[in-house]
Biotite code that builds the C-alpha atoms (Angstrom):
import biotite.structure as struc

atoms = struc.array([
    struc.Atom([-27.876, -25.923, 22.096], chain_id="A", res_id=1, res_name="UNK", atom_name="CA", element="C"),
    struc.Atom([-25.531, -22.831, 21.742], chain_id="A", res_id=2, res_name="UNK", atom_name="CA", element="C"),
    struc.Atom([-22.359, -23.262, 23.396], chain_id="A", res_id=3, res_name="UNK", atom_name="CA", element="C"),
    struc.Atom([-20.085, -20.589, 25.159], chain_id="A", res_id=4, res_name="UNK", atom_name="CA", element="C"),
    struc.Atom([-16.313, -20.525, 24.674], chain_id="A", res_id=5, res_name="UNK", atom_name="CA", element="C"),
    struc.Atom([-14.267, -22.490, 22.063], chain_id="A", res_id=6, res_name="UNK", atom_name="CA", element="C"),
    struc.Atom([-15.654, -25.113, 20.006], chain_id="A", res_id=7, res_name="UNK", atom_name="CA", element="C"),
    struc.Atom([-12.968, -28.105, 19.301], chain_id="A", res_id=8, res_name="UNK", atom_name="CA", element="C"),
    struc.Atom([-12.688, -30.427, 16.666], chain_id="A", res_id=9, res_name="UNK", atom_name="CA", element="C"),
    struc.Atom([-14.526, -32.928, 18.053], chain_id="A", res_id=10, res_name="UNK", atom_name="CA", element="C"),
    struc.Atom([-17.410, -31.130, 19.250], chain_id="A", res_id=11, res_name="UNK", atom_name="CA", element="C"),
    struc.Atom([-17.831, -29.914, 15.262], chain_id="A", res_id=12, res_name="UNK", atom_name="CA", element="C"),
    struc.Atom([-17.923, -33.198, 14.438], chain_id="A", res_id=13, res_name="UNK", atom_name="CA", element="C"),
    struc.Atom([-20.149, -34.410, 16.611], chain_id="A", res_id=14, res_name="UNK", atom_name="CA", element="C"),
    struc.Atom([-22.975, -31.047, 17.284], chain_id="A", res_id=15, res_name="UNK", atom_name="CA", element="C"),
    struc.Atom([-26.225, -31.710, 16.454], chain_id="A", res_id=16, res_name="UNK", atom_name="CA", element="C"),
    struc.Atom([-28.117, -29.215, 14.282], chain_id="A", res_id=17, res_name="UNK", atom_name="CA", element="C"),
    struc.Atom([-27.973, -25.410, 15.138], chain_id="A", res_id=18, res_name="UNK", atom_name="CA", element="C"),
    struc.Atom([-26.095, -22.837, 15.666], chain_id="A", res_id=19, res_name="UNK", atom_name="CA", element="C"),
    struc.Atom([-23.181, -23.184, 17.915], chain_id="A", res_id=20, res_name="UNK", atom_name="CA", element="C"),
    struc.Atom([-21.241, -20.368, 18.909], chain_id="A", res_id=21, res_name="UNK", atom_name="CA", element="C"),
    struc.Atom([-17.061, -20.118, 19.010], chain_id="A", res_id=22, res_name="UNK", atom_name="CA", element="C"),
    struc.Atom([-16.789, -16.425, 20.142], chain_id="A", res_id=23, res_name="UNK", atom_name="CA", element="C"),
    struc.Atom([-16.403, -13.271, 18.758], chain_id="A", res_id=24, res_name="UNK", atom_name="CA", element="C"),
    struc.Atom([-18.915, -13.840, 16.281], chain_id="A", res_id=25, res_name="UNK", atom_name="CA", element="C"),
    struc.Atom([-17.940, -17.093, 14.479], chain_id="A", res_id=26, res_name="UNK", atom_name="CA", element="C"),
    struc.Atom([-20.448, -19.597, 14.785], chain_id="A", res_id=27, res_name="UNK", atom_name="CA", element="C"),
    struc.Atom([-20.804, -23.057, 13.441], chain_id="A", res_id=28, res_name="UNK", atom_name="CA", element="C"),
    struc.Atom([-24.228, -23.788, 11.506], chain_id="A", res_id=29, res_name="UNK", atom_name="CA", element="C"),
    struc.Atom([-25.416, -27.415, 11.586], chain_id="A", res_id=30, res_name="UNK", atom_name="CA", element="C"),
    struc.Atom([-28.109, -28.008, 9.413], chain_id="A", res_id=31, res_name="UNK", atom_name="CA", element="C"),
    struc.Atom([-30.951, -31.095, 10.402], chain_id="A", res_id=32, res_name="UNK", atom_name="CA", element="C"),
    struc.Atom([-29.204, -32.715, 6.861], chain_id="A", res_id=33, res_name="UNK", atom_name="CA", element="C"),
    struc.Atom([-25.893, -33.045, 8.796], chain_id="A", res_id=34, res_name="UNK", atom_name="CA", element="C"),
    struc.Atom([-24.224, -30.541, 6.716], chain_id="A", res_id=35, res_name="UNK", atom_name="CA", element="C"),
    struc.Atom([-21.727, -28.400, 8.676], chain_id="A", res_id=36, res_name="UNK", atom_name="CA", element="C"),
    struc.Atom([-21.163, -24.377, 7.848], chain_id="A", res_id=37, res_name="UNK", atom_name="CA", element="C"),
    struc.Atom([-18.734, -21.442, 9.227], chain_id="A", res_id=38, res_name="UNK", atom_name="CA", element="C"),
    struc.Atom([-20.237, -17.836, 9.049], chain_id="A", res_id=39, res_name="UNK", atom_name="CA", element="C"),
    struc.Atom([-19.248, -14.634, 11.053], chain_id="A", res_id=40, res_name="UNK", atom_name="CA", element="C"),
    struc.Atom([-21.322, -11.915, 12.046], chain_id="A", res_id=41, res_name="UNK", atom_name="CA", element="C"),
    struc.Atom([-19.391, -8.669, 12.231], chain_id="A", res_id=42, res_name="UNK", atom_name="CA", element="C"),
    struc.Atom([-21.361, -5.379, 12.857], chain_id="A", res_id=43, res_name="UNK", atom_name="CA", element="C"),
    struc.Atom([-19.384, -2.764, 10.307], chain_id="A", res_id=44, res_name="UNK", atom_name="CA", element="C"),
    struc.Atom([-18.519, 0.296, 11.951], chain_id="A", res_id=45, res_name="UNK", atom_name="CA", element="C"),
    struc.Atom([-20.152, 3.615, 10.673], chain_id="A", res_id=46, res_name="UNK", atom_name="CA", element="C"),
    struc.Atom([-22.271, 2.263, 8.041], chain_id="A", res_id=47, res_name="UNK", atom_name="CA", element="C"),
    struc.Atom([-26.486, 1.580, 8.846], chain_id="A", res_id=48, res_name="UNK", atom_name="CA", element="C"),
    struc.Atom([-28.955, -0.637, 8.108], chain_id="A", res_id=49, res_name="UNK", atom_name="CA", element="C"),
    struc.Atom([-32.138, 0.410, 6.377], chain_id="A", res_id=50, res_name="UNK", atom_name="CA", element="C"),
    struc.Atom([-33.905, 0.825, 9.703], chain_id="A", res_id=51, res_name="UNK", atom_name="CA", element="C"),
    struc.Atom([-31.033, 3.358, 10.624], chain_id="A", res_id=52, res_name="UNK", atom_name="CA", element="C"),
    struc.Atom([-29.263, 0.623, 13.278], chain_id="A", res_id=53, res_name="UNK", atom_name="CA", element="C"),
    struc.Atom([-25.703, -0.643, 12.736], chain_id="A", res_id=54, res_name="UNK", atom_name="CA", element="C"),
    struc.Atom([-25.118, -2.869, 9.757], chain_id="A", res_id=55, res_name="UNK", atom_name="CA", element="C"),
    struc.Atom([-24.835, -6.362, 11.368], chain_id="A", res_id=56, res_name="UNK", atom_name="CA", element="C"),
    struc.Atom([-24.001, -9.404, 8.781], chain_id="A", res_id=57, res_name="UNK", atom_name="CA", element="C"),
    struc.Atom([-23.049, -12.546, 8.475], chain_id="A", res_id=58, res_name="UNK", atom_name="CA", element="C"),
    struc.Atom([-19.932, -14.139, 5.990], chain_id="A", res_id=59, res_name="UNK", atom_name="CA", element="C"),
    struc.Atom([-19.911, -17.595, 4.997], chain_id="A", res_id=60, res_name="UNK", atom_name="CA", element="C"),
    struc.Atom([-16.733, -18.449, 5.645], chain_id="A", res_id=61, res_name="UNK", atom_name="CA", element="C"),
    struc.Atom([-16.895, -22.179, 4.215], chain_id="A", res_id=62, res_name="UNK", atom_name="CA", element="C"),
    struc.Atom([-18.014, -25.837, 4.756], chain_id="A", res_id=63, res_name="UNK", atom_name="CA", element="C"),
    struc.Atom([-16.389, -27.133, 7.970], chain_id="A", res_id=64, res_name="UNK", atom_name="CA", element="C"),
    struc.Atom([-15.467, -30.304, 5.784], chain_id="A", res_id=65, res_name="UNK", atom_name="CA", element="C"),
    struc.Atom([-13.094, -27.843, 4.010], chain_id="A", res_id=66, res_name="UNK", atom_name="CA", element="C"),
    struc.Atom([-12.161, -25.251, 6.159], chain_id="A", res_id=67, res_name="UNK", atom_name="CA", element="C"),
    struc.Atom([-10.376, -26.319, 9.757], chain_id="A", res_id=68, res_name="UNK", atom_name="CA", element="C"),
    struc.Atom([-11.698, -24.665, 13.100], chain_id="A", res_id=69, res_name="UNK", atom_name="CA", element="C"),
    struc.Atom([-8.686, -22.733, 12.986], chain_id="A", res_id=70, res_name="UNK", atom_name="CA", element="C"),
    struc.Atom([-8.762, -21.120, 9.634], chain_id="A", res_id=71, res_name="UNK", atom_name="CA", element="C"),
    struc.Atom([-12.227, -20.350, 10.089], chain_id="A", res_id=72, res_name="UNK", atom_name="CA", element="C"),
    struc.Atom([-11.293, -18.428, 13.347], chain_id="A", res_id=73, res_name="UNK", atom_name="CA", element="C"),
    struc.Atom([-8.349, -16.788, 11.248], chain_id="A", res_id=74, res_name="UNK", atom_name="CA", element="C"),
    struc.Atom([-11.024, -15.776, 8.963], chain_id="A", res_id=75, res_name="UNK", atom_name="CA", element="C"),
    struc.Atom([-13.447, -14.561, 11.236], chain_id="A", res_id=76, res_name="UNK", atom_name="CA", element="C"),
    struc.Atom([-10.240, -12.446, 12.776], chain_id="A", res_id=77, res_name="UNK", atom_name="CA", element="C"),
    struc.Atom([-9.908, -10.717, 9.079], chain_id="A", res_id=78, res_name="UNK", atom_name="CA", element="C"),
    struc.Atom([-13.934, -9.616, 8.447], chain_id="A", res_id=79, res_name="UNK", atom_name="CA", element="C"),
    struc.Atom([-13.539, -8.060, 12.284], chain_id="A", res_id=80, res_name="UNK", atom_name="CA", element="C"),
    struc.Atom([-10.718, -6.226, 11.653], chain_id="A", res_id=81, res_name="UNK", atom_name="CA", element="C"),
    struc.Atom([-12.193, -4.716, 8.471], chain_id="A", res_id=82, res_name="UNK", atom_name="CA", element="C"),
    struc.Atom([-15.163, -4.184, 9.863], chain_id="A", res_id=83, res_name="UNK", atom_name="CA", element="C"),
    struc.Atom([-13.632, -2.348, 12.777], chain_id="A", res_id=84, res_name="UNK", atom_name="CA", element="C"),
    struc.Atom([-12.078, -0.403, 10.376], chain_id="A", res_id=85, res_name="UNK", atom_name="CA", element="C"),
    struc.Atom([-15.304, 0.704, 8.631], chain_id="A", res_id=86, res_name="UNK", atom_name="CA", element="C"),
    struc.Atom([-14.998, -1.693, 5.652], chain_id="A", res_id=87, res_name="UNK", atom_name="CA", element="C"),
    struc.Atom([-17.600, -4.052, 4.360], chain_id="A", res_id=88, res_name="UNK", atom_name="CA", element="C"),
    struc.Atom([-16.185, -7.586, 4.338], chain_id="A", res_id=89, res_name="UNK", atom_name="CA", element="C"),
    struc.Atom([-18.685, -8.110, 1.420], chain_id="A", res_id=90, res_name="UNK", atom_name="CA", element="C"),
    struc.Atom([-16.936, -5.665, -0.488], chain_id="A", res_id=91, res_name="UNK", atom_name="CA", element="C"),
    struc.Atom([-13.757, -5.791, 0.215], chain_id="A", res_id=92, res_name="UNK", atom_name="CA", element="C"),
    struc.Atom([-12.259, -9.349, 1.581], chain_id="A", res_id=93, res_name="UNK", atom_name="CA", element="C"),
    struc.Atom([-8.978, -10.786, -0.395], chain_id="A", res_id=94, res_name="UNK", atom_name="CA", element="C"),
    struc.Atom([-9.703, -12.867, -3.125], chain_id="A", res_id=95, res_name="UNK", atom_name="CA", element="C"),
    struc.Atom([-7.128, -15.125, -5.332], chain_id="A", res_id=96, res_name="UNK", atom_name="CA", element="C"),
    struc.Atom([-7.921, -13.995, -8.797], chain_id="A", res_id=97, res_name="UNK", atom_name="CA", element="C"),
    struc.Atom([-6.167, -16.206, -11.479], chain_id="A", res_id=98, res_name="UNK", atom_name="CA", element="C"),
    struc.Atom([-3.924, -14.200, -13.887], chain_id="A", res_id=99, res_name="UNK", atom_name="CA", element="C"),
    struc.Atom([-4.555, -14.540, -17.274], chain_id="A", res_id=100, res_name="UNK", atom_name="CA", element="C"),
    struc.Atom([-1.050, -16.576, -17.968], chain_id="A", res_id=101, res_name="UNK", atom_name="CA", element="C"),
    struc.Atom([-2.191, -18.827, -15.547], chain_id="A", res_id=102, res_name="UNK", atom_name="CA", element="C"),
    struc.Atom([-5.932, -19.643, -16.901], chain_id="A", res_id=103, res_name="UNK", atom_name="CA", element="C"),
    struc.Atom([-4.489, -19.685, -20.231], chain_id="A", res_id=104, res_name="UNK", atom_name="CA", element="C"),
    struc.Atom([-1.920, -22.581, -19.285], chain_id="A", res_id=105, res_name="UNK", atom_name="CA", element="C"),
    struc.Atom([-4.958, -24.176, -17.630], chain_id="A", res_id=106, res_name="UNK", atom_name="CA", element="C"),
    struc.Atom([-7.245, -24.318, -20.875], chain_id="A", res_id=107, res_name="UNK", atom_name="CA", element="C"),
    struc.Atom([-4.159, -25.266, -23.562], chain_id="A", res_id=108, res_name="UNK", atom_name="CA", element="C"),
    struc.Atom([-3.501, -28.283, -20.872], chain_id="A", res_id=109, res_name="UNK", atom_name="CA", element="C"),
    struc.Atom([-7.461, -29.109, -20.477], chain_id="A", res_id=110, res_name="UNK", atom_name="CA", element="C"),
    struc.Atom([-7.859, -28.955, -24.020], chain_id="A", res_id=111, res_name="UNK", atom_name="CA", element="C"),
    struc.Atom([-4.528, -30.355, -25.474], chain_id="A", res_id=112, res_name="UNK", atom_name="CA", element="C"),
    struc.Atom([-5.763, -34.154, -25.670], chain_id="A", res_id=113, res_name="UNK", atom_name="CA", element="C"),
    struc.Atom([-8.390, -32.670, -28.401], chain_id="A", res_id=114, res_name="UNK", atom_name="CA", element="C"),
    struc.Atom([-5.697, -30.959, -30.765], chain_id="A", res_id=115, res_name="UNK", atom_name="CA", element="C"),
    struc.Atom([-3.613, -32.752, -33.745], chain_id="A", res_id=116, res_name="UNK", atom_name="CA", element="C"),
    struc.Atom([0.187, -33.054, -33.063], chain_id="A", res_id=117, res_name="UNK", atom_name="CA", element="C"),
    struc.Atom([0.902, -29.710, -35.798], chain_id="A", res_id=118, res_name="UNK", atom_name="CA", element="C"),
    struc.Atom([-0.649, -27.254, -34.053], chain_id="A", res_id=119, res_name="UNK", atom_name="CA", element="C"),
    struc.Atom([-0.171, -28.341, -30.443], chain_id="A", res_id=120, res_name="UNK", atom_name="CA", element="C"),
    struc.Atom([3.631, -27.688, -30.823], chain_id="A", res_id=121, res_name="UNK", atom_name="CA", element="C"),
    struc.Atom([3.251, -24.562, -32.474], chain_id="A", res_id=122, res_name="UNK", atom_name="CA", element="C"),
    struc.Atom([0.718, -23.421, -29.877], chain_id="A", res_id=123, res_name="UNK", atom_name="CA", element="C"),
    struc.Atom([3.071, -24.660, -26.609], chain_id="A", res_id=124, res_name="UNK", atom_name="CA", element="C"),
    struc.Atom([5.851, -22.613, -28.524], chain_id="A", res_id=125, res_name="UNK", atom_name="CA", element="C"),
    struc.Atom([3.948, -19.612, -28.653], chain_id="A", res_id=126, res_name="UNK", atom_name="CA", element="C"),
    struc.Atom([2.584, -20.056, -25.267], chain_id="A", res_id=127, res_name="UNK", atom_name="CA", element="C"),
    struc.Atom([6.132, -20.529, -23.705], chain_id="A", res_id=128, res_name="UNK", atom_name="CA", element="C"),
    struc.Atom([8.171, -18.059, -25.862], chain_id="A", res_id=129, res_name="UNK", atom_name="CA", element="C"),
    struc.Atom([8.567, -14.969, -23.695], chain_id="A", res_id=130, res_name="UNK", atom_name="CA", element="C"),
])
């Protein structure tokens, strides 16, 4: 059952399996296991397919028990646009990389409850001096 217009929350809670459709290429994936799935096919503009057609693909955009209706709309909104612009959304969408400050405050706290009391102040000091 594919459904025209705008999904709502309840009707992604409640769609059997499928594919159900939102618009403009964002579609809802039910699986017969119950799991729920965002994707977005965007056709890039300028680039081809082996078969020389236009390069149409789909995004995962998230599980829909993580990512709202509406972010995975505001999602789908940002592949478009880059693919409108020629872009690849596999190539080129936003990601939050870390900085190394901040994965090295993650490891000294996930491994501080292993270290002796001497060199865990002398580490934080180091770690904190700037």
């Amino acid at each position: 059952m594919t459904l025209s217009g705008k999904l709502t929350k309840k009707l992604v809670e409640n769609l059997g399996p499928g594919r159900h459709g939102d618009g403009n290429g964002l579609y809802l994936v039910v699986d017969p296991s119950g799991a729920r799935r965002w994707i977005v096919r965007v056709t890039v503009k300028g680039q081809k397919n082996k078969q020389g057609g236009p390069l149409r693909t789909d995004f995962g955009l998230g599980g829909a028990d993580v990512v709202t209706i509406n972010q995975a709309r505001d999602r789908a909104l940002e592949f478009r646009r880059m693919a409108k612009q020629g872009l690849n959304p596999r190539f080129n969408a936003r990601r939050e990389i870390p900085t190394f400050a901040e994965i090295a405050q993650q490891v000294h706290i996930d491994r501080m409850p292993t270290w002796q009391y001497g060199p865990i102040s002398a580490l934080k000091h180091r770690l904190t001096a700037r």
